[in-house]
MIMARVO-717251 format. One line per 3 residues: number of its first residue (from 1); their letters; for each residue x, y, z of C-alpha. Coordinates in nm, 3 decimals, padded with zeros to 5 digits, m for minus. Each point is the difference from the previous one (the first is absolute). Layout:
// MIMARVO-717251
NUM) A) X Y Z; ...
//
This chain:
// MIMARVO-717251
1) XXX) m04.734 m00.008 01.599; 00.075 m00.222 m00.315; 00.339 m00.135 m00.006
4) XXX) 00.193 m00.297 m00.194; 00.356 m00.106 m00.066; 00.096 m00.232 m00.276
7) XXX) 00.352 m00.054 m00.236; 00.058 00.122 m00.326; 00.233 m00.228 m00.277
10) XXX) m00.076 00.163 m00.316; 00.130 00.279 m00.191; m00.370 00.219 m00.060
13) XXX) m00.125 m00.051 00.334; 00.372 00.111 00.164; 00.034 00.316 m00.231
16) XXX) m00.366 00.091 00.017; 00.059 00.063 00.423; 00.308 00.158 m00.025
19) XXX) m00.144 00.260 m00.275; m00.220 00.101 00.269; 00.205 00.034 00.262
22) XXX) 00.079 00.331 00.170; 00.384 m00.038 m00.104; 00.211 m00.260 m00.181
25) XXX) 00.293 m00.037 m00.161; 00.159 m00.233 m00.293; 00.086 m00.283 00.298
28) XXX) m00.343 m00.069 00.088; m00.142 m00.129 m00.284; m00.069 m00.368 m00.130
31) XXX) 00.213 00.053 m00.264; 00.372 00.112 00.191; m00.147 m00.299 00.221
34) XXX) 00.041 m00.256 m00.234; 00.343 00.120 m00.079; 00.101 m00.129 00.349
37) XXX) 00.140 m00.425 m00.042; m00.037 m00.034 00.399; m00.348 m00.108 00.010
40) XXX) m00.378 00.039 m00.095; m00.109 00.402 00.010; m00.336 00.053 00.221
43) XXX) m00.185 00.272 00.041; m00.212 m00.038 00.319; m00.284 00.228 m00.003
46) XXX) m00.223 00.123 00.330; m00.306 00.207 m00.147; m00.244 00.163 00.305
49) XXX) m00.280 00.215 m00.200; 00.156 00.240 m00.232; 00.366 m00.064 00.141
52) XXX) 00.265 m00.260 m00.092; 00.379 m00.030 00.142; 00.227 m00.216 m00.262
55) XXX) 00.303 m00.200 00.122; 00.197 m00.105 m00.283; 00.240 m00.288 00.057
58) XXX) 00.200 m00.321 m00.089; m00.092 m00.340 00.145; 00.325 m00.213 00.023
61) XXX) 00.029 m00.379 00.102; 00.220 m00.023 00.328; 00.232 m00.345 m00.082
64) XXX) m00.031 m00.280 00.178; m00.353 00.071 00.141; m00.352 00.065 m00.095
67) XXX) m00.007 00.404 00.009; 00.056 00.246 m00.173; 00.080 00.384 00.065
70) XXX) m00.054 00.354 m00.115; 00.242 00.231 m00.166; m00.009 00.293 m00.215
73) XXX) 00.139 00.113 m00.349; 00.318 00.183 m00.025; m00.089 00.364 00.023
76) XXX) m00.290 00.155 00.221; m00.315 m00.169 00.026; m00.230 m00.082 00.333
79) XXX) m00.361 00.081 00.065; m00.213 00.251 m00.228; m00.346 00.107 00.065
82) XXX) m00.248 00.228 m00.209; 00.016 00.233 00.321; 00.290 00.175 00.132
85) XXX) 00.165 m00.290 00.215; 00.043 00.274 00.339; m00.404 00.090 m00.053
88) XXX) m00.060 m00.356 00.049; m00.239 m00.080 00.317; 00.140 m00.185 00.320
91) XXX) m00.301 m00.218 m00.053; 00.052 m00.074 m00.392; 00.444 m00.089 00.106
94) XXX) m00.187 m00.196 00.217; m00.212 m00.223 m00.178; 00.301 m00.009 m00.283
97) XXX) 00.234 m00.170 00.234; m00.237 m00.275 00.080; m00.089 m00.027 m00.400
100) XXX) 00.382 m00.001 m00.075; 00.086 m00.264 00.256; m00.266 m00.193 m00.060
103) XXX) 00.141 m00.043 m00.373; 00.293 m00.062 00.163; m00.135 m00.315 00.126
106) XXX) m00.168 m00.130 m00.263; 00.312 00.066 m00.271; 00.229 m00.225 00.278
109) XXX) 00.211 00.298 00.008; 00.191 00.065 00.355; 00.167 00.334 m00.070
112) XXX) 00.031 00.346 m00.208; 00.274 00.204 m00.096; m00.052 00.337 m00.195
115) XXX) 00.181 00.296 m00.088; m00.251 00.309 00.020; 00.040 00.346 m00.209
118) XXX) 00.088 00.236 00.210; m00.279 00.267 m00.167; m00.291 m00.173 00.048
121) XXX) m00.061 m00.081 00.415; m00.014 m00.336 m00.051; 00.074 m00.045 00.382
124) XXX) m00.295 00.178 00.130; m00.191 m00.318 m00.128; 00.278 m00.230 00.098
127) XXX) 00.173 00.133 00.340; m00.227 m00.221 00.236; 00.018 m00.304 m00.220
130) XXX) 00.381 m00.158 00.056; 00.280 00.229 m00.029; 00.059 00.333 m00.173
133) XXX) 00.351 00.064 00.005; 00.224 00.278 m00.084; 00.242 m00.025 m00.290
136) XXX) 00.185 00.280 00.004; m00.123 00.279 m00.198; m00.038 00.069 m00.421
139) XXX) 00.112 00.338 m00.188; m00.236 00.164 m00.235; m00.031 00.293 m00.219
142) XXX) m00.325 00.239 00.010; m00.039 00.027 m00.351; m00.274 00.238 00.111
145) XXX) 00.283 00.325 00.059; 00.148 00.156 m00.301; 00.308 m00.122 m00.172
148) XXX) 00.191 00.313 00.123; m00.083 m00.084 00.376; 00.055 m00.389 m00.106
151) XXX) 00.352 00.040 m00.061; 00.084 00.249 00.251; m00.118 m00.283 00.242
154) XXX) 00.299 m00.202 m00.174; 00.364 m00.026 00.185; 00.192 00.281 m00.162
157) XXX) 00.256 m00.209 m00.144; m00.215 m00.223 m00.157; m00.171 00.287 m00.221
160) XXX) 00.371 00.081 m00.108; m00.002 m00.354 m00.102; m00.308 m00.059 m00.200
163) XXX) 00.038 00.339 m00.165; 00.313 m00.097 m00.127; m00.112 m00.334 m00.108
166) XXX) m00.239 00.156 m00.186; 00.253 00.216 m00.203; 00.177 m00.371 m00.072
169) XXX) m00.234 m00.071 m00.336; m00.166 m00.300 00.149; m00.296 m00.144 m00.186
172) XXX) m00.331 m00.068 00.226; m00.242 m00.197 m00.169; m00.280 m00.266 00.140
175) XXX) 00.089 m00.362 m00.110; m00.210 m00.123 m00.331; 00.131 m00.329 m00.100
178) XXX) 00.075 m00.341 00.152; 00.401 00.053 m00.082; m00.011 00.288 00.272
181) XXX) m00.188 m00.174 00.211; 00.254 m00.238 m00.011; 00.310 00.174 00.042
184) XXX) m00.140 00.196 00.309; m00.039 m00.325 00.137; 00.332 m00.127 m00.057
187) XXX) 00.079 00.321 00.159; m00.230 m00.092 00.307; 00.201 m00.286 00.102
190) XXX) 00.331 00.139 m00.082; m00.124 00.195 00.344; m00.107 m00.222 00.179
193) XXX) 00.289 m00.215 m00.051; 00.193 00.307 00.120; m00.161 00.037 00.301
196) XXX) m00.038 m00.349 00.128; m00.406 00.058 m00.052; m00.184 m00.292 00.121
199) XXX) m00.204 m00.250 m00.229; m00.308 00.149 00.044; 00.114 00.320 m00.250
202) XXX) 00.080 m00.214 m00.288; m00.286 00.025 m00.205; m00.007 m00.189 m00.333
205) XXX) 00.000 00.236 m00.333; m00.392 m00.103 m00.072; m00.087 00.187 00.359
208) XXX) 00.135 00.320 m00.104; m00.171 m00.025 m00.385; m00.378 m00.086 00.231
211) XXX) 00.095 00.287 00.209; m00.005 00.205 m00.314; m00.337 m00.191 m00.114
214) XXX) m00.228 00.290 m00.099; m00.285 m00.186 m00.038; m00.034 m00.054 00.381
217) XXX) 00.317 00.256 00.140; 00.053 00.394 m00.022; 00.367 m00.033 00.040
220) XXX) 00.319 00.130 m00.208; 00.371 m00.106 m00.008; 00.207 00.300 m00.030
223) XXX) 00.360 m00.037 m00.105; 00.342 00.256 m00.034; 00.230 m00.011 m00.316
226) XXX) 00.308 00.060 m00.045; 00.021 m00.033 m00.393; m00.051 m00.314 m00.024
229) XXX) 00.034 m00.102 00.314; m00.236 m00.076 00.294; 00.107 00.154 00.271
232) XXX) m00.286 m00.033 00.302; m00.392 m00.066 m00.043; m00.275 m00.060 00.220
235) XXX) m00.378 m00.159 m00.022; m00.221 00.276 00.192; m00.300 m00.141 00.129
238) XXX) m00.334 00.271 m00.091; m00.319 m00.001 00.216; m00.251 00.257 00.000
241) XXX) 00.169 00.208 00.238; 00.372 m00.096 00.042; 00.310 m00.128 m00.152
244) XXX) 00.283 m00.198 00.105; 00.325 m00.105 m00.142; m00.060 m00.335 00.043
247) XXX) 00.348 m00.198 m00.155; 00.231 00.154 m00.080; 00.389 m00.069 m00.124
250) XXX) 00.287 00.178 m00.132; 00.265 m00.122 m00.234; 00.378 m00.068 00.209
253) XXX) 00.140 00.228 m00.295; m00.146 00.299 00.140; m00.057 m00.015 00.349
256) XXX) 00.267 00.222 00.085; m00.178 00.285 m00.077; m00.338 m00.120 00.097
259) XXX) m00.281 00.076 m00.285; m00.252 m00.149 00.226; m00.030 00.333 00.161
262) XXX) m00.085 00.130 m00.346; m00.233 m00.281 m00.039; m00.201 00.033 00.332
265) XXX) m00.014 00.422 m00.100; m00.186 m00.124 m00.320; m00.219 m00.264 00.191
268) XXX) m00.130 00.317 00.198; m00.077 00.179 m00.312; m00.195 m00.250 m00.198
271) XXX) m00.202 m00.043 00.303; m00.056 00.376 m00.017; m00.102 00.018 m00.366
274) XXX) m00.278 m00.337 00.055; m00.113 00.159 00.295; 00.105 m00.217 00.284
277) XXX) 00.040 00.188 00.395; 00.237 m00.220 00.145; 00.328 m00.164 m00.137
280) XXX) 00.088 m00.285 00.247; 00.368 m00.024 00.004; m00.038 m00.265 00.273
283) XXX) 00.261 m00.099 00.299; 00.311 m00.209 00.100; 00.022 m00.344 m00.028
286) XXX) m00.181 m00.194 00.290; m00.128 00.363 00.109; 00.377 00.128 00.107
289) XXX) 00.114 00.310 m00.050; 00.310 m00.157 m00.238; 00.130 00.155 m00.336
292) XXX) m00.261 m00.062 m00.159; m00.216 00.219 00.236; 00.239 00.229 m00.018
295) XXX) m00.007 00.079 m00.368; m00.380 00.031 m00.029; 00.010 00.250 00.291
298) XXX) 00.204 00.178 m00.225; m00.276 00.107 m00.170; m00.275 00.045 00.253
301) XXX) 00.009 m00.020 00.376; m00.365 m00.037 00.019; m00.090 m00.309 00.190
304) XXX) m00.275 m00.234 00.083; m00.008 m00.340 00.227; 00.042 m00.361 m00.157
307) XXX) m00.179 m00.221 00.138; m00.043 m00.376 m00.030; m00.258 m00.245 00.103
310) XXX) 00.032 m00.356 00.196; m00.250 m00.198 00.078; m00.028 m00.347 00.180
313) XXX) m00.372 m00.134 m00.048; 00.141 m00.380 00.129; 00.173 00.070 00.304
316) XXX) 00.063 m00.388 00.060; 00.095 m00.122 m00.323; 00.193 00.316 m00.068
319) XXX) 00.230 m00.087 00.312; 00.002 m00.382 m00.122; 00.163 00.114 m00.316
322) XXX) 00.234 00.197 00.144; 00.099 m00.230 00.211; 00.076 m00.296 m00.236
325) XXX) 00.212 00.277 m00.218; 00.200 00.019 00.273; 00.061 00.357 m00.056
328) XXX) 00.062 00.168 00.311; m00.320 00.220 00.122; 00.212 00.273 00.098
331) XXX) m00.233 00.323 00.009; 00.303 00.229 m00.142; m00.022 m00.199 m00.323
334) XXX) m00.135 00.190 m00.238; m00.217 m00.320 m00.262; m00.344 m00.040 00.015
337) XXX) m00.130 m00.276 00.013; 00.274 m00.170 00.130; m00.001 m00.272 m00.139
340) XXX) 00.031 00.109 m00.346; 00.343 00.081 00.139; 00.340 m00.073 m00.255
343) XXX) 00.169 m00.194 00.295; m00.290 m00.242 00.058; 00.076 m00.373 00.028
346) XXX) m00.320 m00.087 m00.303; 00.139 00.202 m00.304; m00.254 00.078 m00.298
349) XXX) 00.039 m00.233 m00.293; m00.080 00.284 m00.225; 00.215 00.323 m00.135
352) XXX) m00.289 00.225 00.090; 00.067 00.299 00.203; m00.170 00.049 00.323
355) XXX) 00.006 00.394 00.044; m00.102 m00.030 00.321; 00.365 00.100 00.185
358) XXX) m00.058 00.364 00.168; 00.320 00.059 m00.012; m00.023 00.043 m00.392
361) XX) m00.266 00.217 m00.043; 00.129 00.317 m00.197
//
């Protein structure tokens, strides 16, 4: 048995793995990794013959001390592997945990947090390493049935609604210049100003214009006219296999009669005429079952588990930390880690968000 485990920094190496893999999406790759301002994107690699498992991940300096942690992008990343990750050997999960801590180590890093996608059983390689734990559940659409059976799936009032947003004379196109770009985004955080949306939504324009880099992304920004006038839009993420609204935002002119329903209808059908099985329409905020959940189950009451992923590799300086951010280590608080907490005593000098508040996940 020929094993090794080493860390990848660069772009070809990154890519060149996750190309191989079994499944990936958009999130795993070097380049949506570099998008992220938190820290410096890894990809730690364990390779045993002809297998390799992927983790990738961002290394952040911990303030006031000498280590760092692990986080993930925004979106659905965690482990990959060129095999299916539930075929994986008890012997191979194994040896991978003692690689991956191991790297833990030697990167001075005392802790992970990830978000996994819910389609890929991440946690059969993860369950006995830290803690898997539920996050509610996600809606999706099986892209797979026929359009007819699609829609009867839908609540019935809501195919009353699209159908007569449809007869409205709205104009669907796919964003093309910088100027739409643009005003989509000054639609974005007309929203989240409405809804009180924490500071880790408020992307900056130039992240939605790399989102839509073709060169290295497969995605689209879809938007709703009304004349002249933009009325909702949203940048769907494309994989080989799925696709998810990913942000999304609808003008305060026209929210009282809701064209995001129409919008989230015509998601489903471009993702039926490139081919995709699955539109992921996602889940409440902080895995709840809140309005938000509410209105994607509108659509679909299929349902699959979220899960997340904490990890302490440091047990003793991971206490220490906590401690001295005097942040009460209450279990029913729902942060990891801890002391990454808003109401610690040592605030961050920087405006960087930390995305690493459970309660926020959507």
């Amino acid at each position: 048995m020929n094993y090794r485990s080493f860390t990848i920094r660069n772009r070809k190496d990154w890519d060149e793995y996750i190309s191989r893999s079994y499944a990936h999406e958009g999130f795993h790759t070097w380049y949506y990794h570099s998008l992220n301002n938190e820290g410096e994107p890894l990809l730690f690699v364990y390779e045993e013959d002809t297998v390799f498992i992927a983790l990738p991940v961002i290394k952040r300096k911990i303030e006031g001390s000498g280590y760092f942690d692990m986080t993930c992008v925004y979106g659905y990343s965690g482990p990959l592997s060129n095999k299916s990750l539930e075929s994986l050997s008890a012997l191979i999960i194994k040896q991978f945990k003692i690689a991956f801590t191991d790297f833990m180590k030697e990167e001075s890093a005392i802790c992970i947090f990830s978000r996994l996608h819910p389609f890929l059983n991440q946690h059969h390689l993860l369950e006995n390493i830290g803690g898997i734990k539920d996050n509610g559940t996600t809606l999706y659409v099986d892209l797979s049935m026929s359009e007819e059976d699609q829609r009867k799936g839908y609540d019935k009032r809501l195919g009353r609604q699209i159908r007569s947003l449809r007869k409205m004379g709205f104009t669907i196109k796919e964003a093309d210049t910088i100027q739409e770009i643009e005003d989509f985004a000054e639609m974005y955080y007309k929203n989240m100003d409405r809804l009180n949306a924490s500071s880790n939504y408020y992307f900056d324009v130039q992240h939605f214009i790399n989102l839509l880099n073709e060169e290295y992304m497969k995605n689209k920004l879809i938007l709703i006219y009304d004349g002249l006038n933009l009325t909702c839009g949203a940048l769907i993420l494309l994989s080989d296999n799925i696709v998810r609204n990913h942000l999304s935002a609808t003008s305060p002119d026209y929210l009282n009669i809701s064209p995001s329903k129409l919008l989230t209808d015509e998601i489903s059908m471009i993702g039926r005429r490139l081919g995709k099985k699955i539109f992921h329409l996602g889940g409440g905020v902080g895995g709840k079952e809140d309005s938000l959940f509410n209105f994607k189950k509108l659509f679909s009451n299929l349902q699959v588990k979220d899960r997340i992923w904490c990890y302490v590799n440091d047990e003793s300086a991971y206490n220490d930390l906590v401690l001295r951010s005097g942040v009460d280590a209450n279990p029913e608080v729902k942060f990891f880690p801890l002391y990454r907490h808003p109401n610690r005593k040592i605030q961050a000098t920087t405006s960087e968000p930390e995305t690493t508040t459970i309660d926020n996940l959507n």
